[in-house]
Structures are given as structure tokens and as C-alpha cells.
Residue frames as qw, qx, qy, qz and C-alpha x, y, z in Angstrom:
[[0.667, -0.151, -0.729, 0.035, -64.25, -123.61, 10.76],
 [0.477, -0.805, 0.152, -0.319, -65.48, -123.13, 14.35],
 [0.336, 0.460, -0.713, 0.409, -63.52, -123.68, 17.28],
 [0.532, -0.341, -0.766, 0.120, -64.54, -125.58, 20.52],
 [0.240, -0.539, -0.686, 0.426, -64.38, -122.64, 22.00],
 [0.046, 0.327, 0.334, 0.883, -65.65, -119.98, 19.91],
 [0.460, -0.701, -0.470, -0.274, -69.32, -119.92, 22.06],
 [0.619, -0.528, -0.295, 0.501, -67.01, -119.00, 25.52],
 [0.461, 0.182, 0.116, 0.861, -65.59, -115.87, 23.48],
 [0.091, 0.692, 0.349, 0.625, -68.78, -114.26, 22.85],
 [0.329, -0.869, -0.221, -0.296, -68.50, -112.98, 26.61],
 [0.714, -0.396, -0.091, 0.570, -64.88, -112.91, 27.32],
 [0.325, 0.063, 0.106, 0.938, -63.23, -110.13, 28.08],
 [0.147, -0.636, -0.270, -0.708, -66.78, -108.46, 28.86],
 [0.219, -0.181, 0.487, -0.826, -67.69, -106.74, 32.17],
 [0.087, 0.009, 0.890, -0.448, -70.05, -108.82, 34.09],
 [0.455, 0.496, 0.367, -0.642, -73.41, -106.89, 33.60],
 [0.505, 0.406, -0.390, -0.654, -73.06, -107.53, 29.99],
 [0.222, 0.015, -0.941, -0.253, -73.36, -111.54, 30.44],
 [0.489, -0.018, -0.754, -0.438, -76.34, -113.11, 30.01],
 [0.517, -0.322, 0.653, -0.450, -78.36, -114.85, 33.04],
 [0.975, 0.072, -0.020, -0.211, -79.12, -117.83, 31.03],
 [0.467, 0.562, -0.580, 0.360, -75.29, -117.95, 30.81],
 [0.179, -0.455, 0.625, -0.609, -74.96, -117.30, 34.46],
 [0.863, -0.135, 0.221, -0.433, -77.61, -120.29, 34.79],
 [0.913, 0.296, -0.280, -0.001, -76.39, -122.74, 32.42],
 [0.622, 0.386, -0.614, 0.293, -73.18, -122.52, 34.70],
 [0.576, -0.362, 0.447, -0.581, -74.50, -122.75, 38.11],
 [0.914, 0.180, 0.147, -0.332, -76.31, -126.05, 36.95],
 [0.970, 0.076, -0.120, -0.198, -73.61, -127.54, 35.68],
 [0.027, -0.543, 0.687, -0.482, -70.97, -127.18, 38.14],
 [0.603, -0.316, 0.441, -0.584, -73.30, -128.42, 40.22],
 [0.976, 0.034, -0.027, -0.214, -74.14, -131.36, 38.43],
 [0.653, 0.428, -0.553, 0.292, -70.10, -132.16, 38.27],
 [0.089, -0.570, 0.712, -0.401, -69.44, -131.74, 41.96],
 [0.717, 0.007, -0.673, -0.182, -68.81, -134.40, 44.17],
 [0.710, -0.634, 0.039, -0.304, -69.14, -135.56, 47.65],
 [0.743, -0.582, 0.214, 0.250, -66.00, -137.22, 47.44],
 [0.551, 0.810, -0.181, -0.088, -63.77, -135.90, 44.88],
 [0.820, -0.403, 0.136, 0.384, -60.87, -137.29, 43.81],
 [0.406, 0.049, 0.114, 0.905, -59.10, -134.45, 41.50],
 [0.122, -0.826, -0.254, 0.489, -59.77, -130.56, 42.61],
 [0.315, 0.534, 0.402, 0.674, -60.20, -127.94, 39.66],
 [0.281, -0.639, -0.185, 0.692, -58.62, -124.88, 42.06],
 [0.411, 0.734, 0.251, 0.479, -59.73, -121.98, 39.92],
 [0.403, -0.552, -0.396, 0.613, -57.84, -118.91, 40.93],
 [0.328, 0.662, 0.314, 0.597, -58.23, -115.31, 40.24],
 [0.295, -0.604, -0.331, 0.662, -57.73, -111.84, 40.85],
 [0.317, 0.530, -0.091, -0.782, -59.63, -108.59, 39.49],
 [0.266, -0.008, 0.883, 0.388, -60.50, -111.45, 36.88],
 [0.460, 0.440, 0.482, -0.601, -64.33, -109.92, 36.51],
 [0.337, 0.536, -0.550, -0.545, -63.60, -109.83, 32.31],
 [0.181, 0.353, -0.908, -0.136, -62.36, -113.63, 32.43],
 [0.311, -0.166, 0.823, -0.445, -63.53, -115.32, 35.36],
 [0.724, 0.325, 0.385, -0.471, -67.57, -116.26, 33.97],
 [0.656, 0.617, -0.291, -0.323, -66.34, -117.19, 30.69],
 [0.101, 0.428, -0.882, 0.171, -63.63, -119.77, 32.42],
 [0.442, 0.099, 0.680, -0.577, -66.57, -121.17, 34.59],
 [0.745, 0.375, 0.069, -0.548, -69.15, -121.50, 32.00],
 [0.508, 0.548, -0.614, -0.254, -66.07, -123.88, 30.06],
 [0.063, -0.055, 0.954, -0.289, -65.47, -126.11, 33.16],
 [0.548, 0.118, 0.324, -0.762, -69.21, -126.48, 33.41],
 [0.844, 0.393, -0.195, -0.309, -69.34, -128.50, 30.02],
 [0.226, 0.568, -0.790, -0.048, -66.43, -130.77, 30.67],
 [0.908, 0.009, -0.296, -0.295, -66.20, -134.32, 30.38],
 [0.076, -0.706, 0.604, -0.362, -64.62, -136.03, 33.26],
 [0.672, -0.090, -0.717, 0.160, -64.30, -140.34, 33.87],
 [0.421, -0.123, -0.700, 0.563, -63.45, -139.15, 37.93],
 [0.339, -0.754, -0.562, 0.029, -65.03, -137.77, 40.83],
 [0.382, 0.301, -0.129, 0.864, -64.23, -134.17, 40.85],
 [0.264, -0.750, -0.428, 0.429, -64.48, -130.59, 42.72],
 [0.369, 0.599, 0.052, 0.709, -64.28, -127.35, 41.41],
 [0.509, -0.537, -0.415, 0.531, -63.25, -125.05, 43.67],
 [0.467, 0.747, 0.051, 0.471, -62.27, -121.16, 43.55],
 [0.473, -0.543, -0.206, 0.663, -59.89, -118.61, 45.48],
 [0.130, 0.848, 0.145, 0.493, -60.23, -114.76, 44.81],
 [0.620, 0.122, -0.262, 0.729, -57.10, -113.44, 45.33],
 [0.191, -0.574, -0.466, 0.645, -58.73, -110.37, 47.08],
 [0.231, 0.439, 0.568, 0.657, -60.19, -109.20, 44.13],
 [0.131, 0.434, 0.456, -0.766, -61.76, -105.86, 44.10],
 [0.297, -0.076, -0.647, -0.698, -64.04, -106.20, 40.70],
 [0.844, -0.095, -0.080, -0.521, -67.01, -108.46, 40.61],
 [0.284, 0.239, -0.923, 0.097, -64.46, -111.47, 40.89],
 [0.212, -0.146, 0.798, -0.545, -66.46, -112.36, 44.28],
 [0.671, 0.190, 0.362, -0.618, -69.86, -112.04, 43.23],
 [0.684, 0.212, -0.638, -0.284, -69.08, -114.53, 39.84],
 [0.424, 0.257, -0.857, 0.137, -68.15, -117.00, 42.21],
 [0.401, 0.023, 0.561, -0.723, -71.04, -116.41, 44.50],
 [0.760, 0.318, 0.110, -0.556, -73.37, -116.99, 41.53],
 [0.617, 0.315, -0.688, -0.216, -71.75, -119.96, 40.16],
 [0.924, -0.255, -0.095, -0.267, -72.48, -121.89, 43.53],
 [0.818, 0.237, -0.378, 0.361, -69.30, -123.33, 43.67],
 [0.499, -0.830, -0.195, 0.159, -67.61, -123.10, 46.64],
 [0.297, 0.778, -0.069, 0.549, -64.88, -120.61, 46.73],
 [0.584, -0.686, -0.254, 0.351, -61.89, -118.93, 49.39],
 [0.177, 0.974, -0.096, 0.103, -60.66, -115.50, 49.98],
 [0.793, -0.183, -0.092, 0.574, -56.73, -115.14, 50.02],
 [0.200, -0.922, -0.170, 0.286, -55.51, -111.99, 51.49],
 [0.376, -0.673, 0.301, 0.561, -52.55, -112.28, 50.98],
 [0.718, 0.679, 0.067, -0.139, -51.39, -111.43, 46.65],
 [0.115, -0.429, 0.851, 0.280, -49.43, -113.67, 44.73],
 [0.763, 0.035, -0.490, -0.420, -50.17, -116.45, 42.51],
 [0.432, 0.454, -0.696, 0.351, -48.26, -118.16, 44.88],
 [0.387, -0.033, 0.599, -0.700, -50.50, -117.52, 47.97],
 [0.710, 0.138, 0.125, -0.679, -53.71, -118.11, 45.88],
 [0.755, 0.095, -0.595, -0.259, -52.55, -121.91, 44.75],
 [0.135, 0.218, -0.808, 0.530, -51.40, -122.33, 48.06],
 [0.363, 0.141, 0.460, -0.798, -54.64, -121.73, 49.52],
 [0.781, 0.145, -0.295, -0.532, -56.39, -123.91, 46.97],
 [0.552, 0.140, -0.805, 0.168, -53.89, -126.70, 47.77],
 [0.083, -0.108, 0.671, -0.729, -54.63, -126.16, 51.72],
 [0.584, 0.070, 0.344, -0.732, -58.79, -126.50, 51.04],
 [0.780, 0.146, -0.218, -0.568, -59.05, -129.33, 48.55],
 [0.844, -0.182, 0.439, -0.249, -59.86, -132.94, 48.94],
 [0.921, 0.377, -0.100, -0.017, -58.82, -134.57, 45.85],
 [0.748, -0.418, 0.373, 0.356, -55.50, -136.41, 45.12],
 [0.593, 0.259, 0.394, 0.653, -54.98, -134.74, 42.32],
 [0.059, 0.767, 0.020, -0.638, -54.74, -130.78, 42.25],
 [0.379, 0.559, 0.473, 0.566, -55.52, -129.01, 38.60],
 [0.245, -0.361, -0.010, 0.900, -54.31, -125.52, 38.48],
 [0.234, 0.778, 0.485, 0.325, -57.03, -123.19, 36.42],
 [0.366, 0.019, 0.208, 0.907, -56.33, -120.13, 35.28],
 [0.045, -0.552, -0.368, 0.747, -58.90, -117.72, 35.03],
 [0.451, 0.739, 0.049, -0.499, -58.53, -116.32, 32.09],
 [0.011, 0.309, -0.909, -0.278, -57.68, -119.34, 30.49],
 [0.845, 0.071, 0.126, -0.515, -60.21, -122.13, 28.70],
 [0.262, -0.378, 0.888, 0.019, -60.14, -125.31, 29.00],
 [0.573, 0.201, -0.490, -0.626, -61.43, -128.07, 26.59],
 [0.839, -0.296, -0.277, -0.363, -64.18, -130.65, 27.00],
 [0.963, -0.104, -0.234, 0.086, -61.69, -133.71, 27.38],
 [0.105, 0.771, -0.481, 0.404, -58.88, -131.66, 29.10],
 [0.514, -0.530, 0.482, -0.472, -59.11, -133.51, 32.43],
 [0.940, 0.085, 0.327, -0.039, -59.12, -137.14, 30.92],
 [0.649, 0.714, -0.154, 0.214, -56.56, -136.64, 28.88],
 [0.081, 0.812, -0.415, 0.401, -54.39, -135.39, 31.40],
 [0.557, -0.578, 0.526, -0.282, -55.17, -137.93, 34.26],
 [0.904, 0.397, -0.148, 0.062, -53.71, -140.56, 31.82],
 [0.485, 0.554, -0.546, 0.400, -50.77, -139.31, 32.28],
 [0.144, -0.705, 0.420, -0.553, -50.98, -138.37, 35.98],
 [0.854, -0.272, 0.096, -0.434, -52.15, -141.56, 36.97],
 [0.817, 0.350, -0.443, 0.119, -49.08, -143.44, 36.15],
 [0.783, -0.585, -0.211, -0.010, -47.39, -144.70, 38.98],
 [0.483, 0.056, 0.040, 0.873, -43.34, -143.10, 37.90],
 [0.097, 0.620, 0.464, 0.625, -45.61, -139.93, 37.45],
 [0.211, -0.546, -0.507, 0.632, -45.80, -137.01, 39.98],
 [0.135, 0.688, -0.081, -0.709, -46.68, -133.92, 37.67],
 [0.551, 0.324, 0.672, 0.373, -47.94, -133.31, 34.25],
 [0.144, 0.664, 0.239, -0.693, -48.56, -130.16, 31.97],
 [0.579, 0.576, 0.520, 0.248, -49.64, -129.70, 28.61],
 [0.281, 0.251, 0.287, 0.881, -49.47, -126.88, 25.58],
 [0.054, 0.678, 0.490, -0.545, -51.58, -123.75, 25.24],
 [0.483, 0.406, 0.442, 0.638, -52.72, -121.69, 22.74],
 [0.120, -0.321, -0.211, 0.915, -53.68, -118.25, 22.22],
 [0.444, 0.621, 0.573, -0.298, -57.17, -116.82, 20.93],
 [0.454, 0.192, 0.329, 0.806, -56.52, -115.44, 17.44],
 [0.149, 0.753, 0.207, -0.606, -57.69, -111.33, 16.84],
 [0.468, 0.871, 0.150, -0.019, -57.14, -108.97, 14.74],
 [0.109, 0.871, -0.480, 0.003, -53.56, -108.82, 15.46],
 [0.315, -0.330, 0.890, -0.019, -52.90, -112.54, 15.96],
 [0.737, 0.240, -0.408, -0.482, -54.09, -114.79, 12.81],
 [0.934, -0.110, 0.193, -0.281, -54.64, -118.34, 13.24],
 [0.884, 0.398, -0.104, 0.221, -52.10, -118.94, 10.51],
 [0.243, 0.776, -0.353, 0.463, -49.66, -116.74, 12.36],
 [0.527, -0.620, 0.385, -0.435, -50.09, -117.93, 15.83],
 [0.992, 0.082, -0.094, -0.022, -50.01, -121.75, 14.41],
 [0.650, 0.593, -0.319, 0.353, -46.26, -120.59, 13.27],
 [0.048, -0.585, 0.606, -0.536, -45.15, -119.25, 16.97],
 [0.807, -0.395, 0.350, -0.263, -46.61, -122.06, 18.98],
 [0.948, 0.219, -0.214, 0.083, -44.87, -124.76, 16.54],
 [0.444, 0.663, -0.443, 0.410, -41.75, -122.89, 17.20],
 [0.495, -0.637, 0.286, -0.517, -42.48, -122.55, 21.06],
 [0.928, -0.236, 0.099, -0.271, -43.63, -125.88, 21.27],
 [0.850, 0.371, -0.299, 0.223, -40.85, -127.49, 19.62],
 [0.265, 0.692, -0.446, 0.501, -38.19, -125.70, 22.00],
 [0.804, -0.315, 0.272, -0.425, -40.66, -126.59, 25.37],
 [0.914, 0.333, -0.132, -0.189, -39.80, -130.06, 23.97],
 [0.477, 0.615, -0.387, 0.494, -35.99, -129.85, 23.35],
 [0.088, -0.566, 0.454, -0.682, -35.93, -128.22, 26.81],
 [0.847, -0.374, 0.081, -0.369, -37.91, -131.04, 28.73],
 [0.927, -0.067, -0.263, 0.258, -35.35, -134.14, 28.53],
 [0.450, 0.159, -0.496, 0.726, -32.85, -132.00, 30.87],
 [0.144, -0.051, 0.110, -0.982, -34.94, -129.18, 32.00],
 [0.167, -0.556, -0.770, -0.264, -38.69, -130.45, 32.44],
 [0.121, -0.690, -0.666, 0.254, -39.63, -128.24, 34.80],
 [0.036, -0.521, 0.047, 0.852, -38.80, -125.11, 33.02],
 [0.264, -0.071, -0.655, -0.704, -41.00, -126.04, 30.26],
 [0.185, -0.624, -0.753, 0.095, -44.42, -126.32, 32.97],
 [0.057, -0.291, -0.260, -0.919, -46.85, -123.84, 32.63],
 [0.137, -0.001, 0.533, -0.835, -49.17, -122.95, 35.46],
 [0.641, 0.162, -0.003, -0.750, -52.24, -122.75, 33.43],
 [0.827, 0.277, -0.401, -0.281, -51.75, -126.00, 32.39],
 [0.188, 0.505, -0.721, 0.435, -50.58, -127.93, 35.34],
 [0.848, -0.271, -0.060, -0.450, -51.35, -130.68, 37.31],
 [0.246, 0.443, -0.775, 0.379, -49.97, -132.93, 40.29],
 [0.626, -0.291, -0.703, 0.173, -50.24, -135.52, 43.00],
 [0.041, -0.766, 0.150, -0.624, -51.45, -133.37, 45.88],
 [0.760, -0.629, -0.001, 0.167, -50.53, -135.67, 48.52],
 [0.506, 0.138, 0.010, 0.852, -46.48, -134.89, 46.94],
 [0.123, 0.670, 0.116, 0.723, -47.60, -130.93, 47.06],
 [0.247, -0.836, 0.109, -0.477, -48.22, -130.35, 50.40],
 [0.725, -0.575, 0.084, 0.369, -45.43, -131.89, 51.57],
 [0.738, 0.036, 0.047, 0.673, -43.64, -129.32, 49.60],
 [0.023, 0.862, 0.369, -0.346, -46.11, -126.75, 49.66],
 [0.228, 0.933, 0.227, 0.162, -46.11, -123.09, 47.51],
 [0.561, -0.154, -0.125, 0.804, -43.37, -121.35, 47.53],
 [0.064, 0.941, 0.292, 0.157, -44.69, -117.20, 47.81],
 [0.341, -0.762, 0.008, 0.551, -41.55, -115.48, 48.57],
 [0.365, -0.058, 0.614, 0.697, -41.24, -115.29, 44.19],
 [0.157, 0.378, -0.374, -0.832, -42.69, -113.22, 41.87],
 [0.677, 0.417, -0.329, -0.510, -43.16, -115.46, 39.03],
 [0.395, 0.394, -0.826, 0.080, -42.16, -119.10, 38.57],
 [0.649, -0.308, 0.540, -0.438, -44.34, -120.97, 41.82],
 [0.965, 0.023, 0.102, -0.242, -45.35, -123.63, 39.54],
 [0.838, 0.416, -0.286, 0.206, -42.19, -124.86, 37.92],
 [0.247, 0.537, -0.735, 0.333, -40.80, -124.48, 41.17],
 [0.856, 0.005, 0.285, -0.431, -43.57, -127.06, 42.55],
 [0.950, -0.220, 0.145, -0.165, -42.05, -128.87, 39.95],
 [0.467, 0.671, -0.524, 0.241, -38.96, -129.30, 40.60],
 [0.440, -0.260, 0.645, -0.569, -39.68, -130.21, 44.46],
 [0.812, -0.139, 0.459, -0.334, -41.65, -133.10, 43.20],
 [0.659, 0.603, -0.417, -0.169, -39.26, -134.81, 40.86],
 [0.060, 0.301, -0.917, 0.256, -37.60, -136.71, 43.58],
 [0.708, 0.100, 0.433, -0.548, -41.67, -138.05, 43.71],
 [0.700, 0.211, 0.674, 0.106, -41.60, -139.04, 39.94],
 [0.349, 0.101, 0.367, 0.856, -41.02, -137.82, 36.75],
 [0.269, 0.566, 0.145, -0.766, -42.67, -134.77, 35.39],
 [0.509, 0.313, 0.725, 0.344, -44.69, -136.07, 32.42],
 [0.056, 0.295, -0.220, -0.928, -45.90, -133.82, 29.08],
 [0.482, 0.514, 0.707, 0.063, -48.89, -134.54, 27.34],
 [0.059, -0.335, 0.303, 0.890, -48.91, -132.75, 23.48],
 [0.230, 0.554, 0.798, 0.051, -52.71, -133.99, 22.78],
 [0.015, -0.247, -0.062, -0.967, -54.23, -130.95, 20.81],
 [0.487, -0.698, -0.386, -0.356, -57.62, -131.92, 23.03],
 [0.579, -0.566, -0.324, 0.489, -55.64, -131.22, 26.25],
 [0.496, 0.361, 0.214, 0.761, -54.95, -127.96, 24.69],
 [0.043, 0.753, 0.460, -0.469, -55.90, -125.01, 26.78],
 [0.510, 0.342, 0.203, 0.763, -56.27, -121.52, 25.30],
 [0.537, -0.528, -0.390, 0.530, -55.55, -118.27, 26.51],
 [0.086, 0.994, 0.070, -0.010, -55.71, -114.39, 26.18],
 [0.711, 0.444, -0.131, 0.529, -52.35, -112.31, 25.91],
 [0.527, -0.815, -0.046, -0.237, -52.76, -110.98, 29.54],
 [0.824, -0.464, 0.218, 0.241, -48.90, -112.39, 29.91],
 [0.504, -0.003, 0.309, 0.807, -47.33, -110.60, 26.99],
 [0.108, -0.686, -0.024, 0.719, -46.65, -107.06, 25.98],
 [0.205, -0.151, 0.610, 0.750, -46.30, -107.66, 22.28],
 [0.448, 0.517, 0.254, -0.683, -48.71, -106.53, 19.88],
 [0.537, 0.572, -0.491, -0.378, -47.73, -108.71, 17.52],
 [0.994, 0.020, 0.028, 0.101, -47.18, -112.55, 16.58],
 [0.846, 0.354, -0.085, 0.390, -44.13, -111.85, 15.23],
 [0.218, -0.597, 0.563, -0.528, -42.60, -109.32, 18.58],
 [0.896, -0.274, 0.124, -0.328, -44.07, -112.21, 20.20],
 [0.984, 0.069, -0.036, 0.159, -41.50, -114.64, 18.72],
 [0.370, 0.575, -0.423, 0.594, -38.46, -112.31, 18.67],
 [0.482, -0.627, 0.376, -0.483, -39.13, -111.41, 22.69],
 [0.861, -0.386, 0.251, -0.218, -39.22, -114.61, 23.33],
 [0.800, 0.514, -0.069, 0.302, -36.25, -115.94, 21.13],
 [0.298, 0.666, -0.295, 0.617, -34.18, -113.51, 22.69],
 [0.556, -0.551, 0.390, -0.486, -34.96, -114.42, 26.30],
 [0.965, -0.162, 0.183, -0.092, -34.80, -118.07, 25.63],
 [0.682, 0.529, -0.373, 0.339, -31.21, -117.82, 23.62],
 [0.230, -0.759, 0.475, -0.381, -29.87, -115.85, 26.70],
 [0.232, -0.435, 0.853, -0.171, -27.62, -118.82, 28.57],
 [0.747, 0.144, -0.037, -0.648, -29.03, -121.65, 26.20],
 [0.317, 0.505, -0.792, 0.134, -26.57, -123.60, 26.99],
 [0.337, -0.238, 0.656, -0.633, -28.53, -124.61, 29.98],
 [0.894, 0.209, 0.015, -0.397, -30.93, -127.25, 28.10],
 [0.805, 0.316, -0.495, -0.082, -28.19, -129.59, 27.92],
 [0.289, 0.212, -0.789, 0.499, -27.65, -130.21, 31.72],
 [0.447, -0.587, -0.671, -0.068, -29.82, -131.44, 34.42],
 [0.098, 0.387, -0.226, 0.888, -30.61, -128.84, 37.50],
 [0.346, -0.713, -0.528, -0.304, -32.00, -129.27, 40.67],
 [0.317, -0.682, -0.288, 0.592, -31.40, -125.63, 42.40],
 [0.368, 0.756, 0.324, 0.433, -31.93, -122.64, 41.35],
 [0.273, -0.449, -0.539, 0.659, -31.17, -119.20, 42.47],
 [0.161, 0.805, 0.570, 0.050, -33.52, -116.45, 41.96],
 [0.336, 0.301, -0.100, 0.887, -32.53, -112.79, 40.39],
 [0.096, -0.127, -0.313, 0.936, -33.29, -109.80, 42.14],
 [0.314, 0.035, -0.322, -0.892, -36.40, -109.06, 40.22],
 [0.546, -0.155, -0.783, -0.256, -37.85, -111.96, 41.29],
 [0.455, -0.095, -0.848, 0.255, -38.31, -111.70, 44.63],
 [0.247, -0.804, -0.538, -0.050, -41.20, -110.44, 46.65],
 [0.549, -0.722, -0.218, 0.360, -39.22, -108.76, 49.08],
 [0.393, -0.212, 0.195, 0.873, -37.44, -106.87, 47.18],
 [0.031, 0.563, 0.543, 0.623, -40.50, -105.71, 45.21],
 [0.404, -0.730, -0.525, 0.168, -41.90, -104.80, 48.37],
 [0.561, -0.560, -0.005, 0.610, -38.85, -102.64, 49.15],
 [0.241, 0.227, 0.370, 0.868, -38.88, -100.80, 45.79],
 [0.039, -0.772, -0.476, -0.420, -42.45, -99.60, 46.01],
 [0.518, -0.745, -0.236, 0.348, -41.06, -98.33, 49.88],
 [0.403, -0.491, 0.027, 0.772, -38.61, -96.64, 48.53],
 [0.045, 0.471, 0.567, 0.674, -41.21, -94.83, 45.87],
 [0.174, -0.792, -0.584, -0.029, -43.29, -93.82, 48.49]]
């Protein structure tokens, strides 16, 4: 049985010169035909070295089906691939961030767009047709400051459909569990979306590693709640460019074992963290110095 996005595959994960120009056309044209002049939710793609991903993300927004008046946008994290030149030829308009982090590059998406609703894209992430309607259901509620959905993963040769079904149920289910104390440690970047007049009065945090978005929301929970939406059409889906395992089933131990670790913590609310050691820019910074 195909998959909605089985046609976006045939050139992910390839090197630029190998896609198509009717490709490279068909998504010029219909960006174009989605932007707007006055947009009210911004579809901040961001990327870095993404040249593999990046046309094969684009070409998905291109086909989407959207009720509001939108912008895509992009930032290229200072990419040294092709990253730039996709985003030349897709028309769309596009800014460079110097500085690297996700952290900088949503910042800098939040700082250039218009809409009142910011949609985090991922790169090397697709997104289906009705993703964006689906989602501003939720966001549009008026208790509502933040929203984020599920994700899947493409199946291979090392990740079956029937296997991958089994680790998301599990995931999902825990994501779940963990939202009615914990919501914002169950939001996922790729799949994220928020009032951006709440965001930039709390703005990016970039002195972390990992973790900007789900500390975004946590900062806007004193806006409104952080909603979930578990529609399988709001479903993005996503390469394995965030895990090391080579397997479904490492996949579910690694993560099992990281999520047991102080699991105690899903049955109390929390709103401060503090960040380990490993997390924090400045200390990365200060390892590589003391490599050199």
C-alpha cells in the first residue's frame, strides 16, 4: 500500500545534481502559488549542510493544503553544501544565520516572520498534505499557546513498517503518560508550533545544545496550555539523522533506558529546569579548546 509520501523518497537522501528539474520546477511554482502578501502562520524551514534533505522537504510543503494565509520561509544555518543554492531555486525567501545552533536558526526565523503563528520545519523531515489544518485547530483555541504532534520514521531495510508501528505505539503511549504533568518534555521540534506574538517575548534560548524547543515551551505555558494533537494526518515523518541505532529494536531499548532513568518525574509538575554539563554550549565550546 503506498504511502503519502512515498513520491518525496524517490529523491531523499540524494545529492542535489541527482534531482530532477521538473522536480526543482514543480516546487518553485508551488511555493509560490502558497505565498502570501499577508501571512498569517510562517512555515520557518531551517537547515544546515541539509543538501540530501532540504529539496525533498520543499517539494512536500509545496503540495500542502492550507484554509490560512501563509509564508514559507527558510534559514541556512551557514551551510556549506548546496543548502543555499536549494533555497535560491525554490524562490522562497530565505536568511543566513551565522551563528550554529538550532537554537540560533529558529531564532532567526522567529525574528523575520510575519505570521502569528510560527511552524517549526525540519529539513529533513516531511510533512503531510493536511498537516497545517490540522494543527491550527488546535492552535487557534483561545487557552492554547503551543501545540505539537507525533512523528514517524521512514521504514528501510533495517526498520519494517511492522516493526517501527511497534516502537512508535510504545513511544507514543509514554509521550502521552508524560504530557498531563510534563507537556513540554513530550514537544518535538519537528513538529511544533506556537503563538509567535507569546515567542518573542520569550525568545530562543541558544546557550543549549539540545532541548530549545521544549524549552520555548515551557516559557509559554504561563500564555496557555500546551496542546497535543495525535491525528495520524498531522503525522510528520522523518529519517534517523537523530539516532545511532541500527535497529528498531536498539532503538526501543536506548530509549527505554534513558526514559526509565528518574521516571519518577512524570508524576509532578515542573517549571525550572537545570541543564547538565553536556548540554551547554559553553562548555562544548571549551572542550573542543581544550582539544586543540
Amino acid at each position: 500500500m503506498a504511502s503519502w509520501y512515498d513520491k518525496y523518497l524517490t529523491i531523499y537522501g540524494k545529492p542535489f545534481s541527482e534531482v530532477p528539474q521538473s522536480i526543482i520546477d514543480e516546487t518553485r511554482e508551488g511555493l509560490a502559488r502558497l505565498q502570501s502578501d499577508d501571512p498569517l502562520v510562517s512555515i520557518v524551514v531551517i537547515a544546515y549542510n541539509e543538501e540530501t534533505h532540504l529539496q525533498a522537504c520543499l517539494w512536500a510543503l509545496s503540495h500542502i493544503q492550507c484554509s490560512y494565509p501563509v509564508e514559507i520561509i527558510g534559514v541556512n544555518n551557514d551551510s556549506k553544501d548546496r543548502t543555499e543554492e536549494i533555497y535560491q531555486k525554490s524562490g522562497i525567501p530565505y536568511f543566513t544565520e551565522y551563528q550554529h545552533s538550532c537554537g540560533y536558526a529558529r531564532r532567526c526565523g522567529l525574528q523575520n516572520c510575519r505570521g502569528k503563528y510560527y511552524f517549526d520545519i525540519d529539513s529533513d523531515t516531511l510533512y503531510p498534505p493536511q498537516y497545517f489544518d490540522i494543527m491550527m485547530k488546535e492552535l487557534t483555541k483561545p487557552d492554547v499557546s503551543c501545540v505539537s504532534s507525533l512523528w514517524s520514521y521512514f521504514p528501510d531495510e533495517q526498520h519494517s513498517k511492522l516493526q517501527l508501528r511497534i516502537f512508535e505505539m510504545c513511544r507514543d503511549i509514554f509521550l502521552y503518560i508524560q504530557h498531563f504533568k510534563r507537556p513540554e518534555l513530550s514537544v518535538r521540534g519537528l513538529v511544533f508550533a506556537y503563538n509567535a506574538d507569546y515567542g518573542r517575548k520569550e525568545e530562543y534560548r541558544v546557550d543549549i545544545i539540545r532541548g530549545e524547543d521544549g524549552s520555548m515551551a515551557l516559557s509559554l505555558k504561563k500564555y496557555g496550555r500546551i496542546a497535543f494533537v495525535r491525528n495520524r494526518k498531522a503525522r510528520a515523518v522523518t529519517g534517523y539523522g537523530t539516532s545511532d541505532q541500527p535497529s528498531v529494536w536498539k532503538m526501543l531499548i536506548h530509549h527505554a533506558k534513558i526514559q526509565l532513568k528518574g521516571i519518577t518525574r512524570i508524576f509532578y509538575k515542573k517549571d525550572h529546569y537545570e541543564d547538565s554539563d553536556d548540554n551547554l554550549v559553553a562548555n562544548k565550546q571549551k572542550k573542543k579548546d581544550n582539544q586543540a
